[in-house]
C-alpha positions in Angstrom: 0.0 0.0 0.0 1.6 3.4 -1.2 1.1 6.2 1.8 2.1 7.5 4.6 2.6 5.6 8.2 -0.5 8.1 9.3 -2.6 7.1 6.1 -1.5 3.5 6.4 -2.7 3.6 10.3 -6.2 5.2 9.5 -7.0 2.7 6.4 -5.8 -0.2 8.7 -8.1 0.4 11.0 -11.0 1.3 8.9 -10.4 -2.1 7.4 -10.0 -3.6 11.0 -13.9 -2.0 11.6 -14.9 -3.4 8.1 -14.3 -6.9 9.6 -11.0 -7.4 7.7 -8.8 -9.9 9.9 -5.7 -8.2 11.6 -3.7 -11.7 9.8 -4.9 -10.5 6.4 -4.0 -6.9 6.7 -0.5 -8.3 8.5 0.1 -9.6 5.2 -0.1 -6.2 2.9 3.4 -4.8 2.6 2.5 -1.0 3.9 4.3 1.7 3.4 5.9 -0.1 0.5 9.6 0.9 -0.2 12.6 0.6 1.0 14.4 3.1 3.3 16.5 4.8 1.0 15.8 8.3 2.4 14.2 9.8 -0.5 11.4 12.4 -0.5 10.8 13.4 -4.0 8.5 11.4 -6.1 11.3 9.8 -8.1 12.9 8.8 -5.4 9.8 7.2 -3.8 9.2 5.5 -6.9 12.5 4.1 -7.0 12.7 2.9 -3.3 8.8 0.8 -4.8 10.3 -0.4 -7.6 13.7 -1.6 -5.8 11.3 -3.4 -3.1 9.2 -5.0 -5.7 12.6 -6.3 -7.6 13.9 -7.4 -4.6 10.8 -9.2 -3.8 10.4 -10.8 -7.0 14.1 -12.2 -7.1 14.5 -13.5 -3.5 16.6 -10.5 -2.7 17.2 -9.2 0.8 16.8 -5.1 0.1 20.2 -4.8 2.0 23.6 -3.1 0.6 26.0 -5.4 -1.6 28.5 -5.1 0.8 26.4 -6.7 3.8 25.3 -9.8 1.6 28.7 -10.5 0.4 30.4 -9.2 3.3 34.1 -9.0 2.1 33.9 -11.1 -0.6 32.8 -8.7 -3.1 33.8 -5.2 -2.4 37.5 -5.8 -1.2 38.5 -1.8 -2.4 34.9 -0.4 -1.1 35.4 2.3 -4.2 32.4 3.1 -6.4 33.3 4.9 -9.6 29.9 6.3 -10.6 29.5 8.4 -13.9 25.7 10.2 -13.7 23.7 11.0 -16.6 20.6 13.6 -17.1 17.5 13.2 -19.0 19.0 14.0 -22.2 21.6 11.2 -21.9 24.3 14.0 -21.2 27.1 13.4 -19.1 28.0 16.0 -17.0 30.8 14.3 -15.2 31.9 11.6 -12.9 33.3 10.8 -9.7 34.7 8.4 -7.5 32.9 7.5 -4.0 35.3 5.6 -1.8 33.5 4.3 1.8 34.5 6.6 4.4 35.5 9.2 2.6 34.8 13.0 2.9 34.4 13.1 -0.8 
């Protein structure tokens, strides 16, 4: 269910005094999303869509570097090149863990 913990809370317990089961509603995934800190509509949407993926393929929703632990990320440096609508790239940067950068 998309919404708010306050709109979540009042249509739970509409549906509770509709005579919906509190099992049945413990089921529906509300708020949907993961915590990814966003506010703006894209980035809610994104946080939906990465829960849904994640749901779909078994995945966990946590960061790379928790499910493989230090198998994976041994240098913990991202090199991330960012792209606007138009496809232009404005620049790039590298991200290392830690860092002040």
């Amino acid at each position: 269910m998309i919404g708010s913990r306050r709109k979540v809370i009042n249509n739970f317990s509409a549906l509770l005094n509709e005579g919906v089961s509190r099992k049945a509603l413990e089921e529906v995934a509300a708020p949907i999303g993961l915590d990814l800190g966003g506010q703006k509509p894209e980035e809610i949407a994104l946080s939906i869509m990465a829960q849904l993926v994640a749901a779909e393929n078994g995945g966990t929703g946590k960061p790379l570097e928790q499910v493989f632990k230090n198998e994976f990320f041994v240098n913990r440096a991202v090199f991330l090149t960012l792209a606007d609508a138009t496809g232009t790239v404005p620049g790039a940067f590298l991200w290392c863990k830690g860092s002040s950068w």
